[in-house]
MDTraj code that builds the backbone (N, CA, C; nanometers):
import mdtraj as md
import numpy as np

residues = "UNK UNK UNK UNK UNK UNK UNK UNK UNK UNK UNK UNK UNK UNK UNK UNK UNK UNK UNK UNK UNK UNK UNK UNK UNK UNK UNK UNK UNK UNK UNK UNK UNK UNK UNK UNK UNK UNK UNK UNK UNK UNK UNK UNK UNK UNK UNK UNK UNK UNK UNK UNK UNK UNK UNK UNK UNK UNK UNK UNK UNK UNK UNK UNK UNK UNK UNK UNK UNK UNK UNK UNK UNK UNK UNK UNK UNK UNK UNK UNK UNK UNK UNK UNK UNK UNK UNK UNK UNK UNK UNK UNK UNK UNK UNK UNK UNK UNK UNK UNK UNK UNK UNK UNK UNK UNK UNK UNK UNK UNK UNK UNK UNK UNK UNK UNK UNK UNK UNK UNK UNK UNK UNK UNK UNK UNK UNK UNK UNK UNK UNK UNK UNK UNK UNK UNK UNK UNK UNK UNK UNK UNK".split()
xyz = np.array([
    [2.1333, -1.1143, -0.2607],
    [2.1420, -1.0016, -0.1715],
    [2.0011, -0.9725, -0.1216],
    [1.9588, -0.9380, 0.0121],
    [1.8603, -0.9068, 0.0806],
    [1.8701, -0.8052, 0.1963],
    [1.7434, -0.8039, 0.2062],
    [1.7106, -0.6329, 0.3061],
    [1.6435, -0.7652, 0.4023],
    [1.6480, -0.6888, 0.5301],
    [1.5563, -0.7855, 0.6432],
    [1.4398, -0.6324, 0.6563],
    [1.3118, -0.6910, 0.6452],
    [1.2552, -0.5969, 0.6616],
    [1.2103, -0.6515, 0.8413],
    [1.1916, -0.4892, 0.9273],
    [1.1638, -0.5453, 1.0023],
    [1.0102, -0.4742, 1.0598],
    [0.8920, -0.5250, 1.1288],
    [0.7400, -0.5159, 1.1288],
    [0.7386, -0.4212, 1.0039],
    [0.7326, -0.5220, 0.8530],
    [0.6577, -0.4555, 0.7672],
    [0.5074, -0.5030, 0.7660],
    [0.4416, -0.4921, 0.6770],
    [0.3131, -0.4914, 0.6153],
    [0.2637, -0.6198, 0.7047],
    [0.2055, -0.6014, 0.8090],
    [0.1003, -0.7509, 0.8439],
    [0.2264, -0.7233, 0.9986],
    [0.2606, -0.6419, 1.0219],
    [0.3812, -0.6452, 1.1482],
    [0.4952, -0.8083, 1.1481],
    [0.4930, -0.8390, 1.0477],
    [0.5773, -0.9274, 1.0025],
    [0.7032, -0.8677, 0.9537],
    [0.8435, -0.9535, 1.0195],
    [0.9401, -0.9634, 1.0058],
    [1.0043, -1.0260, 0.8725],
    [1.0834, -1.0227, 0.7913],
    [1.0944, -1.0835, 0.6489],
    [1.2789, -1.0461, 0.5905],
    [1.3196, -1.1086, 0.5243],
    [1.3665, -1.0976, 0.4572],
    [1.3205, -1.0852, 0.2986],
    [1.3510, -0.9816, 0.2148],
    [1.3144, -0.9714, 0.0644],
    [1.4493, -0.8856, -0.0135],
    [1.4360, -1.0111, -0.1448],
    [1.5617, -0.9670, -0.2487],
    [1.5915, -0.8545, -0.2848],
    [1.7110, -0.7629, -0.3080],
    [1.7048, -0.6406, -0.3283],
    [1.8550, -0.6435, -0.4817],
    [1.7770, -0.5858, -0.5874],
    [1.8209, -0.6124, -0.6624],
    [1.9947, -0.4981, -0.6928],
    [2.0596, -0.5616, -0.7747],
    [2.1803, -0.4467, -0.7768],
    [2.1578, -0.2948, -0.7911],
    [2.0627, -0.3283, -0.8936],
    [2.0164, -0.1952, -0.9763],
    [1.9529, -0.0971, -0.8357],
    [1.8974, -0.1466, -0.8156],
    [1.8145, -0.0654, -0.6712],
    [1.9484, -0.0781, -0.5900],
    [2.0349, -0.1474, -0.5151],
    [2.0959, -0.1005, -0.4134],
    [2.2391, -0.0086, -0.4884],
    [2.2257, 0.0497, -0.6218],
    [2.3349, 0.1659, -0.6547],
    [2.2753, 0.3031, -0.6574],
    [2.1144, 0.2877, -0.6828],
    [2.0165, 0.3907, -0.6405],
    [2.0288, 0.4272, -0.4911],
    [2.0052, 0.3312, -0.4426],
    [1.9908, 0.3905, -0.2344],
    [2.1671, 0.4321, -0.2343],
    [2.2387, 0.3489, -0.2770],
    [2.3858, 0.4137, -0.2306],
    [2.3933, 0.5830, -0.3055],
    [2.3420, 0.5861, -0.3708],
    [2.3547, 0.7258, -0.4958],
    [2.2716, 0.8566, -0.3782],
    [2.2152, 0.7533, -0.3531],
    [2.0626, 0.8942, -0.2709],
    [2.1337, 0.8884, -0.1346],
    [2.1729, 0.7958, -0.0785],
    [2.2626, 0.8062, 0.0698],
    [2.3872, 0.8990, 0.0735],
    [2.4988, 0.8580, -0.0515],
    [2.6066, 0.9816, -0.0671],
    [2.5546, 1.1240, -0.1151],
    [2.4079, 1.1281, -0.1658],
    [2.4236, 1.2813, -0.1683],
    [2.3623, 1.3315, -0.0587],
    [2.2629, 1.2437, 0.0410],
    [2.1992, 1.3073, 0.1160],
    [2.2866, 1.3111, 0.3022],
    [2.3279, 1.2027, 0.3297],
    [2.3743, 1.1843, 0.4469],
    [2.3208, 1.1475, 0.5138],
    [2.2022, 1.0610, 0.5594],
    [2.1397, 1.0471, 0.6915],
    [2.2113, 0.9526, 0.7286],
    [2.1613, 1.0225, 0.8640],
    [2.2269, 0.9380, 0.9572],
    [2.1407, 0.8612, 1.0487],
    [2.0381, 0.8594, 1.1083],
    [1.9548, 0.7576, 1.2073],
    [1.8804, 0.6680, 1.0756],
    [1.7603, 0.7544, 0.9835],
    [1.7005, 0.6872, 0.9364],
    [1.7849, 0.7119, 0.7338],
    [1.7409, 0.5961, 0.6826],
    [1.7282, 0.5967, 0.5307],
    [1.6692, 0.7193, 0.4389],
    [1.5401, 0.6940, 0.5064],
    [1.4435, 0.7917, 0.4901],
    [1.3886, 0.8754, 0.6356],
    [1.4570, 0.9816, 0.6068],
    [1.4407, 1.0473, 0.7467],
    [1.3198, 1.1667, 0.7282],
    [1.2046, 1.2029, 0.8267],
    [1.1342, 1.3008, 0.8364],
    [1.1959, 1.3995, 0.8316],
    [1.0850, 1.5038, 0.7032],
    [1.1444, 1.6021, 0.6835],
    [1.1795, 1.7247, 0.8064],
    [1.1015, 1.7175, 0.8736],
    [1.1308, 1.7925, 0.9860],
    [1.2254, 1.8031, 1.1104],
    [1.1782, 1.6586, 1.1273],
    [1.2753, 1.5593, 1.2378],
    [1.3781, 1.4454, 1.1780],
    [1.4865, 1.4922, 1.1558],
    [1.5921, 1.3746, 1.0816],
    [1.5902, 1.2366, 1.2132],
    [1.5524, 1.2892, 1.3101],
    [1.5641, 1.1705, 1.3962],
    [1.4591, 1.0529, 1.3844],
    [1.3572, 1.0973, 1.3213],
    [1.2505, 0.9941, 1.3127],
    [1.2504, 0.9498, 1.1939],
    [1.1536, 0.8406, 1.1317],
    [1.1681, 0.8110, 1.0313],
    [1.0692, 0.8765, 0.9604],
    [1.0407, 0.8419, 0.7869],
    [0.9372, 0.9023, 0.7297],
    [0.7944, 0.8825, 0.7420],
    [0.7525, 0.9290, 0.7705],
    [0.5774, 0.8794, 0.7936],
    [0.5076, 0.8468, 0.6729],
    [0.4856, 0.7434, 0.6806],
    [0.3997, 0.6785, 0.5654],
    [0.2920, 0.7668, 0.4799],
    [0.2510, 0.8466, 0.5639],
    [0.1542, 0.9735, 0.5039],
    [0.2372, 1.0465, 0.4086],
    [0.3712, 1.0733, 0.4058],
    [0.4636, 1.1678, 0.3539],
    [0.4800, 1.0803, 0.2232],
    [0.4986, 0.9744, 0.2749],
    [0.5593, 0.8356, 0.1148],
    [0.4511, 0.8449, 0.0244],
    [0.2929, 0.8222, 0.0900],
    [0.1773, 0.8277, -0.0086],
    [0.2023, 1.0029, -0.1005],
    [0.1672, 1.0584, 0.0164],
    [0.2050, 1.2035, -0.0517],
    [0.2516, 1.2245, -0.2210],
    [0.4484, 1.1910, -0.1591],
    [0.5308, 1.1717, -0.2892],
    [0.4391, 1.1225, -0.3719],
    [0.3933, 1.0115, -0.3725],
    [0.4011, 0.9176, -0.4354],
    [0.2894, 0.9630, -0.5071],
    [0.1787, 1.0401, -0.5099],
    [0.0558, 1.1007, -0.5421],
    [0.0918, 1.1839, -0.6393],
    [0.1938, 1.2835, -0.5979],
    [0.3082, 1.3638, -0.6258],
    [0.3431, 1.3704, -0.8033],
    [0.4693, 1.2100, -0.7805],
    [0.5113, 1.1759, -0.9160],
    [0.4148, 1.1189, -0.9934],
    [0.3406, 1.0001, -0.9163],
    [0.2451, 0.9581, -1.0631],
    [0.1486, 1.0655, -1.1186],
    [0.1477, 1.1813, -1.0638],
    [0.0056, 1.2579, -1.1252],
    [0.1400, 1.3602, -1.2169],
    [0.2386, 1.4000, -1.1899],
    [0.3982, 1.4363, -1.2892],
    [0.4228, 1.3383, -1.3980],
    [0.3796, 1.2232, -1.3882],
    [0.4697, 1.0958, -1.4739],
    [0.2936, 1.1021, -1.5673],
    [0.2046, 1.1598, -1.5164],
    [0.0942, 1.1575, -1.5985],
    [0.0204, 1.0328, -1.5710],
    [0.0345, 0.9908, -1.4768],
    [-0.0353, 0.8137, -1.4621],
    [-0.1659, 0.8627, -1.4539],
    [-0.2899, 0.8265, -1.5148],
    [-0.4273, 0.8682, -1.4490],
    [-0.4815, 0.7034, -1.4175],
    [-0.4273, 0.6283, -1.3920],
    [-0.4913, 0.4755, -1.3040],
    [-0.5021, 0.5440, -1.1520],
    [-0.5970, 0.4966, -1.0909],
    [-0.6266, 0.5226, -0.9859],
    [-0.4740, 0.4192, -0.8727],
    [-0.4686, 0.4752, -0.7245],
    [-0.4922, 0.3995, -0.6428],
    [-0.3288, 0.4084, -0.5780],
    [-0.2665, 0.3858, -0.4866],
    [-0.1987, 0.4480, -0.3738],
    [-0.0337, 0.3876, -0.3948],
    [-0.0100, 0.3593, -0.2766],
    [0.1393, 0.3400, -0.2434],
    [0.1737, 0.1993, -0.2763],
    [0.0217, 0.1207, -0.2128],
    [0.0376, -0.0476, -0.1907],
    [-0.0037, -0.1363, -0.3282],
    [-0.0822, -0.0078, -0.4322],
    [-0.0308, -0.0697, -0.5706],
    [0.0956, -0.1177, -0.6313],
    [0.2064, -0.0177, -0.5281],
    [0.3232, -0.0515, -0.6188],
    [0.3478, -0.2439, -0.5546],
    [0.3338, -0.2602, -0.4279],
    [0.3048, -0.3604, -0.3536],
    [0.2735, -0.5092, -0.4679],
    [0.1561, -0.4883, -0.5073],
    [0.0404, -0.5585, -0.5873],
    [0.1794, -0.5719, -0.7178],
    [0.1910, -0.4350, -0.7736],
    [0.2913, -0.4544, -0.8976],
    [0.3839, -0.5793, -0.9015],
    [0.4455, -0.5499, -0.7830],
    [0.6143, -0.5750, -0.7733],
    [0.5822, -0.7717, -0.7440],
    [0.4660, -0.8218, -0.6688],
    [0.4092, -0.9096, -0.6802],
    [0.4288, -0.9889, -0.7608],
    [0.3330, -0.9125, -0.8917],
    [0.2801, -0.9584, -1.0487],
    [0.4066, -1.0296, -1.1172],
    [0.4996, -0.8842, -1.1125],
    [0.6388, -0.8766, -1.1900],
    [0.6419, -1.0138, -1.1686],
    [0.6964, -1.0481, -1.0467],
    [0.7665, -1.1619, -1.0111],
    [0.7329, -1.3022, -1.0350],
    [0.5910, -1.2856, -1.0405],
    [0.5223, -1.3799, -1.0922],
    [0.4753, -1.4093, -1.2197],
    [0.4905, -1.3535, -1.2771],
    [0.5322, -1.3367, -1.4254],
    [0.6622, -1.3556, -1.4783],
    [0.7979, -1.3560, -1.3700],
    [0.9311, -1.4130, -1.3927],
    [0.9325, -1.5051, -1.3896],
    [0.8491, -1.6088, -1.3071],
    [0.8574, -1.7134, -1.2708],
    [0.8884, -1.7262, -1.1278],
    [0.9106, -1.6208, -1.0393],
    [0.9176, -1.6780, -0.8836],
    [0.8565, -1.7661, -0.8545],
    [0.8589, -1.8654, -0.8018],
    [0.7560, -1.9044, -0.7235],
    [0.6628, -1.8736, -0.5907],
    [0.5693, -1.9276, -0.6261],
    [0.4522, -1.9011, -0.4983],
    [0.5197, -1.9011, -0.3795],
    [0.5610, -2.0103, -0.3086],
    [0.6181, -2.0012, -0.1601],
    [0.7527, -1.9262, -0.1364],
    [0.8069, -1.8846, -0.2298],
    [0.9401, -1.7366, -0.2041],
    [0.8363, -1.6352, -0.2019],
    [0.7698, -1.5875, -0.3152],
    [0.6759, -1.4846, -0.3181],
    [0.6236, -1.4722, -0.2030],
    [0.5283, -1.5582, -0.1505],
    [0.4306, -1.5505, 0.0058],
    [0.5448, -1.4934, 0.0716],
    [0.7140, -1.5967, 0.0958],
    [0.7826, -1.5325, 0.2059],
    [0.8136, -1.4003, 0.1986],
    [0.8492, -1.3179, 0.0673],
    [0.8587, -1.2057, 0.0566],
    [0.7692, -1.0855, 0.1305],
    [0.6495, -1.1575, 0.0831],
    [0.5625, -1.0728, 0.0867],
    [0.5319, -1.0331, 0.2147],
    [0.5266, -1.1306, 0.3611],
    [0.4919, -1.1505, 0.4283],
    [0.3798, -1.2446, 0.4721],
    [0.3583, -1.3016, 0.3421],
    [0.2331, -1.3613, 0.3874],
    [0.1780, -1.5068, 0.4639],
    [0.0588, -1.5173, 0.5850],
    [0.1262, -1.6164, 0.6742],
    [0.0309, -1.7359, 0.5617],
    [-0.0455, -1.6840, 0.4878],
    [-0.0948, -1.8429, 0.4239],
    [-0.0829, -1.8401, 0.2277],
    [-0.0378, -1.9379, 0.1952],
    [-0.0385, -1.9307, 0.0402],
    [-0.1478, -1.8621, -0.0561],
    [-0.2948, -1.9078, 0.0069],
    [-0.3921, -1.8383, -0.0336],
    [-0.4163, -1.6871, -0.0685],
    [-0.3260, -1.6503, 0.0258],
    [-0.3284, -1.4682, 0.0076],
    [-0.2622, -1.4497, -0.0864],
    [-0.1125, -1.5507, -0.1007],
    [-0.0200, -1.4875, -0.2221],
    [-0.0905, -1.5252, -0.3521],
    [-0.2297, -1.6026, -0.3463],
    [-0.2747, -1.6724, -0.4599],
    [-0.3458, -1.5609, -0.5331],
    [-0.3490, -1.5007, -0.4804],
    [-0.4824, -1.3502, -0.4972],
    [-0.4277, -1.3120, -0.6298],
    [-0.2675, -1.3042, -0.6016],
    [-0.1808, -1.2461, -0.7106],
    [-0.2247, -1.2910, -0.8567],
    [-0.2118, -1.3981, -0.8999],
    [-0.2228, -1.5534, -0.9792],
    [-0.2869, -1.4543, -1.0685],
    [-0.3905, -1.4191, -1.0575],
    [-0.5021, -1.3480, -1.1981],
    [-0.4235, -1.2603, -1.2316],
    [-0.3370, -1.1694, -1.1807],
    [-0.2925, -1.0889, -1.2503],
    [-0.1516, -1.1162, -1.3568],
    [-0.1100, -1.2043, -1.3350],
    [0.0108, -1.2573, -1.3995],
    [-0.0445, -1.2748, -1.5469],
    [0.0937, -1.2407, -1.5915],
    [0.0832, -1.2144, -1.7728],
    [0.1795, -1.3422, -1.8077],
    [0.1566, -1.4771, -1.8475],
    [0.2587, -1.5407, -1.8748],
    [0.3050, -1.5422, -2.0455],
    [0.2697, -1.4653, -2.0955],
    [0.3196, -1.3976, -2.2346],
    [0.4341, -1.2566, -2.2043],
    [0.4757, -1.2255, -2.0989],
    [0.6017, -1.1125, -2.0187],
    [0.7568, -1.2700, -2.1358],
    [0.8359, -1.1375, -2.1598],
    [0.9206, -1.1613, -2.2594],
    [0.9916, -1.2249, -2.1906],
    [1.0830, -1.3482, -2.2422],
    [1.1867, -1.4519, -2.1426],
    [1.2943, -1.3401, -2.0883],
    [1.3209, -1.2824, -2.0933],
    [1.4526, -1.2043, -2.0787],
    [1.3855, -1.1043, -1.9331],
    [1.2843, -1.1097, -1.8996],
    [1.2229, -1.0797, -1.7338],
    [1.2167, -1.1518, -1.6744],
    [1.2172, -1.2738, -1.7531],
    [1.1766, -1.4173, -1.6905],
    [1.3371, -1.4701, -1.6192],
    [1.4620, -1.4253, -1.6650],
    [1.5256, -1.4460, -1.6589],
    [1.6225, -1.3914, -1.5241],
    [1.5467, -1.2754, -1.4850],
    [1.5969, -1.1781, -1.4027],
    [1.4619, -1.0557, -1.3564],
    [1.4118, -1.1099, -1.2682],
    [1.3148, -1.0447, -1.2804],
    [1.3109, -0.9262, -1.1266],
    [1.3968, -0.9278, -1.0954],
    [1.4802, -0.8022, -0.9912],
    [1.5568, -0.6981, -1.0792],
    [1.6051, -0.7265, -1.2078],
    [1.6212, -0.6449, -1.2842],
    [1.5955, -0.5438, -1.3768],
    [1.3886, -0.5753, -1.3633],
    [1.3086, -0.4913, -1.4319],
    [1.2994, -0.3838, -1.4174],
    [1.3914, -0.2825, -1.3367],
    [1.3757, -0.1316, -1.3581],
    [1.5001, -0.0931, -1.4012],
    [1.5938, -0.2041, -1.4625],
    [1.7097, -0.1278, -1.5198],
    [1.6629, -0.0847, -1.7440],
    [1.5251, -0.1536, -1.6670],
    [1.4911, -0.0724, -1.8072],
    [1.3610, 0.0580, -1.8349],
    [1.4032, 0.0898, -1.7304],
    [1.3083, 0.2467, -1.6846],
    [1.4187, 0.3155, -1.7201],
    [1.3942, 0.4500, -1.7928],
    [1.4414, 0.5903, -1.7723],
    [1.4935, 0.5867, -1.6408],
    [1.6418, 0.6625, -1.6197],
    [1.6613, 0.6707, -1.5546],
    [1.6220, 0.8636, -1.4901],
    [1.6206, 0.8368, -1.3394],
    [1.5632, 1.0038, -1.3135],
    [1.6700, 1.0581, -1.3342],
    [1.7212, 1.2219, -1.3425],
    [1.8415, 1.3033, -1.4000],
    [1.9484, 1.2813, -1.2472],
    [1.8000, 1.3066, -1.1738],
    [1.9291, 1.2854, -1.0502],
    [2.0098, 1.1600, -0.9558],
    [1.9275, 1.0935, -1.0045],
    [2.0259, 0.9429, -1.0394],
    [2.1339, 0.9301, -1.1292],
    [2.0970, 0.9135, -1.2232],
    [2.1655, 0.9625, -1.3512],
    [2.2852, 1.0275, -1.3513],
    [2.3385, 1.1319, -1.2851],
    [2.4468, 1.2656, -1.2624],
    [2.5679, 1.2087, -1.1518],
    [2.4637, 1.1220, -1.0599],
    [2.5552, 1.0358, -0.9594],
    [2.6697, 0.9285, -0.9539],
])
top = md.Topology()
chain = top.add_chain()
for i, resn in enumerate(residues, 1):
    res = top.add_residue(resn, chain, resSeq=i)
    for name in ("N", "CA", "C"):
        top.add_atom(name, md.element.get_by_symbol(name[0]), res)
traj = md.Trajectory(xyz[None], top)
């Protein structure tokens, strides 16, 4: 299963995997919320979408709530979700396509950060790594 992203990160067009666990979350947050033009609709203007300023925001938001004191923004989670995968075992040239990236070298950047001691059972399913997060209450109730 996949999302087509369209001018994400680098104004590149992409397809990237979207795991079950995540698409019963967006269905959970879509039936309670309703939008209708965008997914994520501006809070002001439901007609537009969310402004990336608003996403960092949140996102500043929960990790300083969740107690994170590591530094650093939105496109860490980016860098993360990377690692994960590469630490499942994706390979390099799915990864690059995911990512957007137009040369292997960039997705190589990743490489240092990979943990190849990550337990076989991520290795196994590695789109499945947030079905072992806490779930939030209001997920959860849905």
């Amino acid at each position: 299963m996949c999302v087509r992203v369209v001018q994400g990160k680098g104004a590149r067009d992409r397809y990237v995997p979207l795991s079950a666990e995540v698409l019963q979350v967006l269905r959970s947050y879509w039936r309670a919320e309703r939008p209708v033009h965008w997914l994520f609709p501006a809070k002001r203007d439901a007609s537009r979408a969310l402004d990336t300023k608003s996403a960092q925001r949140w996102y500043y938001l929960a990790r300083d709530a969740a107690g994170i004191t590591k530094r650093g923004g939105i496109h860490t989670l980016r860098h993360c979700y990377a690692t994960h995968l590469l630490e499942a075992g994706v390979d390099l040239h799915c990864l690059s396509q995911w990512l957007g990236h137009g040369y292997l070298s960039t997705t190589a950047r990743y490489l240092h950060l990979a943990r190849p001691e990550v337990p076989d059972g991520a290795r196994r399913t590695p789109l499945a790594l947030l079905a072992a997060l806490p779930q939030h209450t209001a997920t959860a109730q849905q």
